[in-house]
C-alpha positions as CSV (number, residue, x, y, z in Angstrom):
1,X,-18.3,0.3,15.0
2,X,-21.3,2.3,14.3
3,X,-23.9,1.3,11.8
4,X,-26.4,3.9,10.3
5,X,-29.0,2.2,8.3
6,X,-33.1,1.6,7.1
7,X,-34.2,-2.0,6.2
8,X,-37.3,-2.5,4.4
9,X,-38.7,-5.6,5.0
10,X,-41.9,-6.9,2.9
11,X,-41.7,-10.8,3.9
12,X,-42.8,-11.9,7.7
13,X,-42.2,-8.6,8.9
14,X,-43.6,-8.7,12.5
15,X,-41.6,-12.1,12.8
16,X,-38.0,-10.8,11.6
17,X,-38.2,-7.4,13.8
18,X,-39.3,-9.1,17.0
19,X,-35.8,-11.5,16.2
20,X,-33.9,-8.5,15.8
21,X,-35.5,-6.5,18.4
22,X,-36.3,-8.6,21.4
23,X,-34.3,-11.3,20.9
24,X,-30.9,-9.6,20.6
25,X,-28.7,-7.6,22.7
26,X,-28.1,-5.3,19.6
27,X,-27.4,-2.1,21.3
28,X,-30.7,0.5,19.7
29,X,-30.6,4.1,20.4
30,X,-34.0,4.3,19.2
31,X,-37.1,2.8,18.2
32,X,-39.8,3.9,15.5
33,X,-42.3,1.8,15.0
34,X,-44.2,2.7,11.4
35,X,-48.1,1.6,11.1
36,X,-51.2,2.8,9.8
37,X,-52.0,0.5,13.0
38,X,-51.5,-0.8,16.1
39,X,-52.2,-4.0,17.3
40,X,-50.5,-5.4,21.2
41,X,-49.7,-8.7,19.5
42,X,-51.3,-10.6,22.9
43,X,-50.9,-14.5,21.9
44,X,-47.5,-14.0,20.1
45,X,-44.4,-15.6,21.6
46,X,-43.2,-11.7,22.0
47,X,-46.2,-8.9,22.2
48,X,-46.0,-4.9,22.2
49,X,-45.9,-4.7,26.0
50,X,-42.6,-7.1,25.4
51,X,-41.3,-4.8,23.1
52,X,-42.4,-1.7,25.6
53,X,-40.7,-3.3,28.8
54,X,-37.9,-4.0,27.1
55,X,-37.3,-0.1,25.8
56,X,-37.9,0.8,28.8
57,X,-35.3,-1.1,30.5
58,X,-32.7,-0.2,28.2
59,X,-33.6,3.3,28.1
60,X,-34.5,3.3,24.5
61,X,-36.9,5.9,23.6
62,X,-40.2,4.8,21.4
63,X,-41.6,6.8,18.6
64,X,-45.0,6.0,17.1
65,X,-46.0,6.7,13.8
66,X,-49.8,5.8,13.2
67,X,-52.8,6.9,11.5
68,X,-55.4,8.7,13.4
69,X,-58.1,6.1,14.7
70,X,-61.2,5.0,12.7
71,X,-62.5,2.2,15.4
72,X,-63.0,1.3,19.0
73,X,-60.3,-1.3,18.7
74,X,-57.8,1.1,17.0
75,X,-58.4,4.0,19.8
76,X,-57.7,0.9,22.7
77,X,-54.8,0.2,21.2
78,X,-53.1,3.6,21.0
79,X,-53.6,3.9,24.8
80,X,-50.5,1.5,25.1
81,X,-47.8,3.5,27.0
């Protein structure tokens, strides 16, 4: 069975999409990943390269919706391929 759907989540966001995400073998088609940044997450149980290895694997194609950057730190972290 095929579900379609958009959750909003406001409370420990980060936490509750890495559970879904790279802790489950829910089959994705795709990934978009919404922020007006980008941050690799180095120091967290599960990190952005964890989330990138993991697409790629499985295929699953990542699309990046960001704001343009404003800082050296910002530009660094929109090299992340």
């Amino acid at each position: 069975m095929q579900e379609d759907y958009a959750e909003i989540i406001s409370t420990k966001p980060v936490q509750r999409f890495m559970d879904k995400y790279c802790l489950s073998d829910h089959p994705v088609q795709n990934l978009a990943l919404i922020s007006p940044f980008i941050h690799s997450l180095q120091g967290n149980l599960q990190s952005l390269d964890s989330i990138c290895k993991k697409s790629q694997e499985k295929g699953i194609p990542i699309y990046v919706i960001t704001r343009e950057p404003e800082d050296e730190l910002h530009q660094e972290k929109n090299q992340v391929s």
